[in-house]
C-alpha positions in Angstrom: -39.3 19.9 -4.4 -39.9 19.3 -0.6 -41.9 16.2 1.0 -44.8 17.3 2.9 -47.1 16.3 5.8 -50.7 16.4 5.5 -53.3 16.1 8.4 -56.7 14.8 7.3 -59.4 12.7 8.0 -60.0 9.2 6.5 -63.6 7.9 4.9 -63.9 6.7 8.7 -63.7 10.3 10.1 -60.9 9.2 12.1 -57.8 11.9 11.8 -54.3 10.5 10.2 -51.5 12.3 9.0 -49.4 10.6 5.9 -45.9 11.8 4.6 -45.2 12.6 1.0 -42.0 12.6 -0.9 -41.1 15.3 -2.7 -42.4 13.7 -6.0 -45.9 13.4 -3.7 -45.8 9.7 -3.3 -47.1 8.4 0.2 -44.6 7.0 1.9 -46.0 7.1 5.6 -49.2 6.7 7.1 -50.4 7.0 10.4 -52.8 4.8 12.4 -56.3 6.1 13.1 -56.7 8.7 15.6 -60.3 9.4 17.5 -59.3 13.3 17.6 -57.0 16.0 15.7 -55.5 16.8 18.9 -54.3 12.8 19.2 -52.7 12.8 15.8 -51.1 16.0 16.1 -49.7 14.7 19.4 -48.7 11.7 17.9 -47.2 13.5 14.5 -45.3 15.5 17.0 -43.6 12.6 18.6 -42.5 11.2 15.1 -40.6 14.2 14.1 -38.8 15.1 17.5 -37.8 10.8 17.0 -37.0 10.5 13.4 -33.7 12.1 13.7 -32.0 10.4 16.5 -34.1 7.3 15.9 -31.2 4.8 15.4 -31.4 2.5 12.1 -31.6 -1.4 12.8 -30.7 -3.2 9.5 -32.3 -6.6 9.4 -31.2 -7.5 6.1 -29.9 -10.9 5.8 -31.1 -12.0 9.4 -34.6 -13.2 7.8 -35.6 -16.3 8.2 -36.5 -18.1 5.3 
C-alpha cells in the first residue's frame, strides 16, 4: 500500500497538509497555513525538494 498526502483543515480552520505511510501513520505535518492556496504552494515546494534534498546525518555530533 502507498503513503498518501492529505490536505485539510485543523480545529483552528487553518489549512495543513500531513503525510501518511503506507500503513496510514502520520509521519509529516505541515505548519498552519491562513489559506488553501498557501499550503498547496507550500506542499508543492516539499515534493519538487524532497528528492534532491541532500541527507545531513547528525548522529553522533550531539552534544550531551
Amino acid at each position: 500500500m502507498k503513503g498518501s498526502i492529505e490536505v485539510y483543515t485543523d480545529n483552528a480552520g487553518f489549512y495543513r497538509f500531513r503525510i501518511k505511510d503506507g500503513n496510514g501513520a502520520v509521519i509529516v505535518t505541515s505548519e498552519a497555513y491562513g489559506s488553501k492556496d498557501e499550503a498547496l504552494i507550500n506542499l508543492e515546494s516539499v515534493q519538487n525538494g524532497a528528492a534532491s534534498t541532500p541527507v545531513v546525518d547528525l548522529i553522533g555530533l550531539e552534544k550531551d
